[in-house]
C-alpha positions in Angstrom: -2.9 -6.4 -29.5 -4.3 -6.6 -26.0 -6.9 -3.4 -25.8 -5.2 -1.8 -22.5 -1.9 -1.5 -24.9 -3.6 -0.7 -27.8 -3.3 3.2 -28.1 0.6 2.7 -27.4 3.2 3.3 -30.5 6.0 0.5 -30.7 7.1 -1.6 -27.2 9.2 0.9 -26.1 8.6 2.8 -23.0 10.6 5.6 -21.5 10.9 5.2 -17.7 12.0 8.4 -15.9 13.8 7.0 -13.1 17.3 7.4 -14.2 16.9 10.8 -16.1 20.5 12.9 -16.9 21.7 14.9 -14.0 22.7 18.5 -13.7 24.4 17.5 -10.0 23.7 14.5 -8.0 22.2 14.2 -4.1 23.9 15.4 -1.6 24.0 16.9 2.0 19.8 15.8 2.0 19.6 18.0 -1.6 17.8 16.2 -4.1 19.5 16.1 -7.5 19.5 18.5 -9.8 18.0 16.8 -13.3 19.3 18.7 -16.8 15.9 19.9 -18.2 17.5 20.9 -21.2 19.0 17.4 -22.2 15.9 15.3 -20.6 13.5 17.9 -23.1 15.7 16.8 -25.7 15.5 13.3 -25.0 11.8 13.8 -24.6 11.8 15.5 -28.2 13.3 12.6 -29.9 11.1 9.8 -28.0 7.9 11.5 -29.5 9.9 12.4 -32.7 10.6 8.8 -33.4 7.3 7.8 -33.2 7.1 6.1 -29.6 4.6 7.9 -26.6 5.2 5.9 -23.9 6.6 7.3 -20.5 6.8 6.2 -17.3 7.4 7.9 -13.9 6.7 8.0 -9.9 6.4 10.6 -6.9 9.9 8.6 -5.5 12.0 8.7 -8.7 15.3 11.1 -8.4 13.8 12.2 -4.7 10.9 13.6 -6.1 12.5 15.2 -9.1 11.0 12.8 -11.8 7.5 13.9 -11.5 8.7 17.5 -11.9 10.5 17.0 -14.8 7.6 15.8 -16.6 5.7 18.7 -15.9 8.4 20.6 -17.4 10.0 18.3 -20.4 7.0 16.6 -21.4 3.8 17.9 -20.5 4.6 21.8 -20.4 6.0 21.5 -23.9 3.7 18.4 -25.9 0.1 18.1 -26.7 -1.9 15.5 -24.5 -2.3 13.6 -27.2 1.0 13.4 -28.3 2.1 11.4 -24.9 0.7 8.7 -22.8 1.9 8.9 -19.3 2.3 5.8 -16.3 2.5 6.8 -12.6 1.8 5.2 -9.3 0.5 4.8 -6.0 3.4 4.2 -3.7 2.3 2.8 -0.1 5.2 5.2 1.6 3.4 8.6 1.0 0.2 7.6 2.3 -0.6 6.6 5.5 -4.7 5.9 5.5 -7.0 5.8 2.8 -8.0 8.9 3.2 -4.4 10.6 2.1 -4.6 8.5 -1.1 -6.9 11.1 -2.9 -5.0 14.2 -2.1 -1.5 12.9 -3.2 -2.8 11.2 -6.1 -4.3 15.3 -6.7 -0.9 16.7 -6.2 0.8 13.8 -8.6 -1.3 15.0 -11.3 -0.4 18.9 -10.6 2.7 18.4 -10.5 2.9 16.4 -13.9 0.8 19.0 -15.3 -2.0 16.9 -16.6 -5.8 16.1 -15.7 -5.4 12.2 -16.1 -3.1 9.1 -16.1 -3.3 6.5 -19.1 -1.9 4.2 -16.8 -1.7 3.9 -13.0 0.2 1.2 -10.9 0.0 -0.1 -7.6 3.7 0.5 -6.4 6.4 -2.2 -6.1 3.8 -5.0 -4.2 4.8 -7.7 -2.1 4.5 -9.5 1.1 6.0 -6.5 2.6 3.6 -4.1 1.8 0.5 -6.0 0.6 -0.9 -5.6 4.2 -0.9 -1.8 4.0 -2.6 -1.7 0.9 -5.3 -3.8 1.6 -5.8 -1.5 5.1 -6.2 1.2 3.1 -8.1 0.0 0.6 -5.8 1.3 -2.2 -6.8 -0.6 -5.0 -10.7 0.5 -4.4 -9.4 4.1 -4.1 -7.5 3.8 -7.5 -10.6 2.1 -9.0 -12.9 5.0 -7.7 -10.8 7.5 -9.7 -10.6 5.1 -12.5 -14.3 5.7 -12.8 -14.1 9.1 -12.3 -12.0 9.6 -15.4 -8.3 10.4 -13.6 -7.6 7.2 -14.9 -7.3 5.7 -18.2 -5.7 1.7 -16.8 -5.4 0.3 -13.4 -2.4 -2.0 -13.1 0.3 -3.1 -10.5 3.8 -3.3 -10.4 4.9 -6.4 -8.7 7.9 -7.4 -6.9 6.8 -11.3 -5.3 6.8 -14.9 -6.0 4.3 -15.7 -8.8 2.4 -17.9 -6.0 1.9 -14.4 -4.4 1.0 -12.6 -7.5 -1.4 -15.4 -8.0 -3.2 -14.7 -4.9 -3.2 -10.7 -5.4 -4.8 -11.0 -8.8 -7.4 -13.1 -7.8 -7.7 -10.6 -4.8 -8.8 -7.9 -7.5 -10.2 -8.7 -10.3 -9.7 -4.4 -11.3 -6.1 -5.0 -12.2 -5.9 -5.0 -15.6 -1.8 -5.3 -16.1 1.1 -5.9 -14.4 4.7 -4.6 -14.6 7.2 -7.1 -13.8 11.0 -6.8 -13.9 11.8 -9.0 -16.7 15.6 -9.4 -18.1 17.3 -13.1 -18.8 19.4 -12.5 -16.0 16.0 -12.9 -13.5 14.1 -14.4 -15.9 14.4 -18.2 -14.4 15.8 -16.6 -10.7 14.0 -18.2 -7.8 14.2 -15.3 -6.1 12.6 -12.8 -8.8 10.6 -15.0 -10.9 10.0 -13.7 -13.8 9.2 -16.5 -16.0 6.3 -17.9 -13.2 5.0 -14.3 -12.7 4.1 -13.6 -16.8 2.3 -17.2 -16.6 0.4 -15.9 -14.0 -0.5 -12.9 -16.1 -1.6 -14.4 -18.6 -3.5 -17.2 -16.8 -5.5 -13.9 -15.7 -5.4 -12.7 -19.1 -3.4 -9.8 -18.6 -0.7 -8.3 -20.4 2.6 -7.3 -19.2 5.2 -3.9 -19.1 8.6 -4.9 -18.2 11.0 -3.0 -15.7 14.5 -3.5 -15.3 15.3 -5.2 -18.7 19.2 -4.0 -18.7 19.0 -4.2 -15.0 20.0 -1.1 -13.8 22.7 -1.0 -16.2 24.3 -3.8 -15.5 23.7 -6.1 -18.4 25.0 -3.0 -20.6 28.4 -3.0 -19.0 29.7 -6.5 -18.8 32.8 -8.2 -17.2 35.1 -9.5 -19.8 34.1 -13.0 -19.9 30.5 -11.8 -20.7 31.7 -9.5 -23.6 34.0 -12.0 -25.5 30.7 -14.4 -25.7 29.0 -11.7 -27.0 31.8 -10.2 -29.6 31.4 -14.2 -31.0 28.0 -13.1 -32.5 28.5 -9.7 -34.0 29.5 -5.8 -33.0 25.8 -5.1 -31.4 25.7 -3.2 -27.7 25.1 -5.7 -24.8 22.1 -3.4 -24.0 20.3 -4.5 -27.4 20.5 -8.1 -26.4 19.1 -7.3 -23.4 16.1 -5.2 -24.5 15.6 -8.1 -27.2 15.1 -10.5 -25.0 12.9 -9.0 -22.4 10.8 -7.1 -25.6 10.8 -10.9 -27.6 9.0 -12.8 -23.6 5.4 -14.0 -24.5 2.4 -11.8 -23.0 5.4 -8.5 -22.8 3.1 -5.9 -24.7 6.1 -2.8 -23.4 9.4 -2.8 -22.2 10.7 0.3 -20.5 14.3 1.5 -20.3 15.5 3.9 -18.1 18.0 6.3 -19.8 20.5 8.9 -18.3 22.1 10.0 -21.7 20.7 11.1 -24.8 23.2 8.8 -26.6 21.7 5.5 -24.9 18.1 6.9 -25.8 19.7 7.2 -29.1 20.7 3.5 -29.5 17.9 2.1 -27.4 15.6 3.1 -30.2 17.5 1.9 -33.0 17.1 -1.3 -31.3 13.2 -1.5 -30.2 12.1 0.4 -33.7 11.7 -3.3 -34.7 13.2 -5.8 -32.1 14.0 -9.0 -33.9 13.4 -12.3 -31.5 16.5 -13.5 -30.2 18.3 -16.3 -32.5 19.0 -19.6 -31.2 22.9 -18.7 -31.1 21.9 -15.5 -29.6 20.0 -17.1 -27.1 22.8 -19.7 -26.2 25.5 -16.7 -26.0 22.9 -14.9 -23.1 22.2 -18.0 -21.2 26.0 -18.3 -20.7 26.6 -14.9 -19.6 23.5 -16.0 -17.7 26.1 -18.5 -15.5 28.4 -16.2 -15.3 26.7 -13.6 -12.9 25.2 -16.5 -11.2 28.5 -18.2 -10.4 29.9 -14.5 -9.6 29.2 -12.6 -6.0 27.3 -9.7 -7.9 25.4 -7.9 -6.0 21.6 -7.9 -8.0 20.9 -4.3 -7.4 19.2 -1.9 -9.4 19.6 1.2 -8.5 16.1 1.8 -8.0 16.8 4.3 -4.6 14.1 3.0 -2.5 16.8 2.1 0.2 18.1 5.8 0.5 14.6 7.4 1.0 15.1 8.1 4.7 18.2 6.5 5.4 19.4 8.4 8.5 23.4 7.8 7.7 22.7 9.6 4.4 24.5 6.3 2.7 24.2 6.2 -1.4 23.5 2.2 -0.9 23.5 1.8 -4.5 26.2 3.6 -5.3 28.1 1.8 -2.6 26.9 -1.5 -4.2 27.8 -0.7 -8.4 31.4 0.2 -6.8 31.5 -3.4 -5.0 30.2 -4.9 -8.3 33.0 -3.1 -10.3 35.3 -4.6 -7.9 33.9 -7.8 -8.5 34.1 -8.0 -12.1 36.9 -5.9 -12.9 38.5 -6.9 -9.5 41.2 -4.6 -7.5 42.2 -1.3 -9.3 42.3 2.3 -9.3 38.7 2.8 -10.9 36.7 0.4 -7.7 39.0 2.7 -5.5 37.6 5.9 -6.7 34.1 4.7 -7.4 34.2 3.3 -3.9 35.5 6.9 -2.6 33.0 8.9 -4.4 29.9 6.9 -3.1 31.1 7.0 0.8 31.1 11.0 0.0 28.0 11.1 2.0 27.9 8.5 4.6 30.1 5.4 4.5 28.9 1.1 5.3 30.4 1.7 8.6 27.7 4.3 9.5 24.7 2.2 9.6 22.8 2.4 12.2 20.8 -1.6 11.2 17.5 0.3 11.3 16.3 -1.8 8.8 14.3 0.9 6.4 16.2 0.0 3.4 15.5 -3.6 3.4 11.3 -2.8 4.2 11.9 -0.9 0.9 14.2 -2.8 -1.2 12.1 -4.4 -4.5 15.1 -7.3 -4.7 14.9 -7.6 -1.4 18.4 -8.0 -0.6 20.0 -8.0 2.8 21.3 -4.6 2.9 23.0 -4.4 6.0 24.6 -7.8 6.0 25.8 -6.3 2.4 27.0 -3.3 3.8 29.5 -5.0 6.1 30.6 -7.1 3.4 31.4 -4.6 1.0 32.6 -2.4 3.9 35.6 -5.5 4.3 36.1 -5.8 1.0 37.3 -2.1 1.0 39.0 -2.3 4.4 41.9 -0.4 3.4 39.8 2.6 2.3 37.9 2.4 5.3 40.4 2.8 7.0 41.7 5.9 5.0 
């Protein structure tokens, strides 16, 4: 076990990103997350023996960190949990803010340290304002002052890039990657280049993303009869095998919205069995099958709609364009398309750009926008 993992139960990791929701965002509200379910969810995590969770300032518009203050930390002894957050290079603007919010990050989750501590989301983009600000030094300063347990990053680059960063600072000590076998030989994400990297350096890896933002959980038909050939298992489980099963993965979080999904998630990382051969065949042709699609590789991370000034739900937009493409023309793309434009609509962007600095897949956000805004012409229209 590599010795930054080592205090860790299992390689399962709860990420708070996608937490069960009272009411979603609207009219510049953030969402309204259900304490009581999340507490519950929270319950059965430690109950089952796992004590990983994840979390940062920008998750939910804010509402992450405060719901573990109130779920997790409010109601669990420190020992009980070990908790991941990060330094994200939009809420600071000199190295001299990076102190204070980290402060208020910890108030607000209601605990005196971080086991972990990330870097946010790093790439070309926003390497250079890092480095101004000297964040990694800052992070290593209050590593030695006991507010932090690990210093890692979480990366979003070519592995060329990640090479350079790592050899940049030596401090690092892990790196998340997003890790699923949809990405996992992508030119554009990486994956398989960036954990060689890692472990080049010696470092082990967390995984994000490993059902993609949902995605590989609901499947277009084609990808679901290739899986019914091996068995009655969720598509999820195949996916969390696969990123758990990569060389040098020490954690693999999941982001859940439903106790249920926490529920089978665990049955499936209590003791994730390596991917067969067959199984491995079946996953690599669903592979094909998004690649030869027009899916749109979002996440659903929200990056984009921090600050948007047309209010659009970009990935909300997105899943309904994605339903559209898998599913194809129907009532339920319709409605899903309707209920996402309930804020602001493709047709009101104003090309500002702020999505796409912030985007982690960086995808070409406005060039999508029109697309999907033709696509639904007829609602536009409406």
């Amino acid at each position: 076990m590599n010795k930054v993992f080592s205090e860790i139960n299992g390689c399962f990791g709860f990420g708070m990103m996608r937490l069960p929701l009272l009411e979603e965002a609207s009219d510049g509200k953030p969402p309204v997350v259900d304490l009581d379910q999340t507490s519950a969810m929270v319950d059965l995590f430690i109950d089952e023996g796992f004590n990983y969770f994840d979390t940062a300032h920008g998750y939910l518009d804010y509402e992450s960190e405060i719901a573990v203050g109130k779920c997790l930390s409010a109601r669990h002894d420190r020992s009980e949990y070990l908790l991941a957050n990060k330094l994200t290079g939009d809420y600071f603007k000199t190295q001299e803010d990076i102190r204070p919010f980290f402060m208020r990050q910890l108030e607000t989750c209601g605990v005196e340290y971080f086991d972990f501590y990330l870097v946010h989301s790093v790439c070309k983009g926003n390497y250079p304002h890092f480095q101004k600000c000297h964040a990694y030094e800052e992070a290593l300063k209050l590593k030695e002052e006991g507010y932090i347990k690990h210093l890692g990053m979480s990366f979003h680059d070519t592995a060329d890039f990640l090479e350079d960063i790592l050899s940049d600072h030596p401090e690092v000590e892990f790196v998340q990657l997003q890790v699923n076998y949809i990405d996992y030989e992508d030119e554009a994400v990486q994956s398989r280049r960036c954990i060689e990297v890692c472990q080049k350096h010696g470092l082990g890896v967390s995984v994000m993303e490993p059902i993609r933002g949902g995605s590989l959980a609901v499947l277009p038909d084609a990808a679901k009869d290739i899986l019914s050939e091996l068995g009655d298992a969720s598509p999820s489980s195949y996916a969390l095998r696969f990123a758990a099963g990569c060389e040098g993965v020490y954690i693999t979080l999941s982001g859940m919205s439903t106790l249920e999904q926490m529920k089978q998630n665990i049955e499936t990382m209590k003791a994730p069995a390596p991917l067969s051969d067959k199984e491995m065949e079946a996953i690599n042709k669903i592979s094909e099958t998004f690649r030869t699609s027009d899916f749109i590789p979002c996440t659903a991370c929200r990056y984009c709609t921090t600050g948007c000034p047309a209010n659009i739900d970009i990935p909300a937009i997105f899943a309904a364009m994605n339903h559209k493409t898998m599913f194809g023309n129907g009532w339920n793309a319709d409605f899903y398309y309707s209920r996402a434009c309930s804020s602001g609509k493709p047709a009101d962007c104003l090309k500002c750009g702020l999505c796409e600095a912030s985007c982690p897949q960086h995808l070409e956000i406005r060039e999508l926008l029109e697309k999907v805004a033709n696509a639904f012409a007829k609602k536009e229209e409406e």
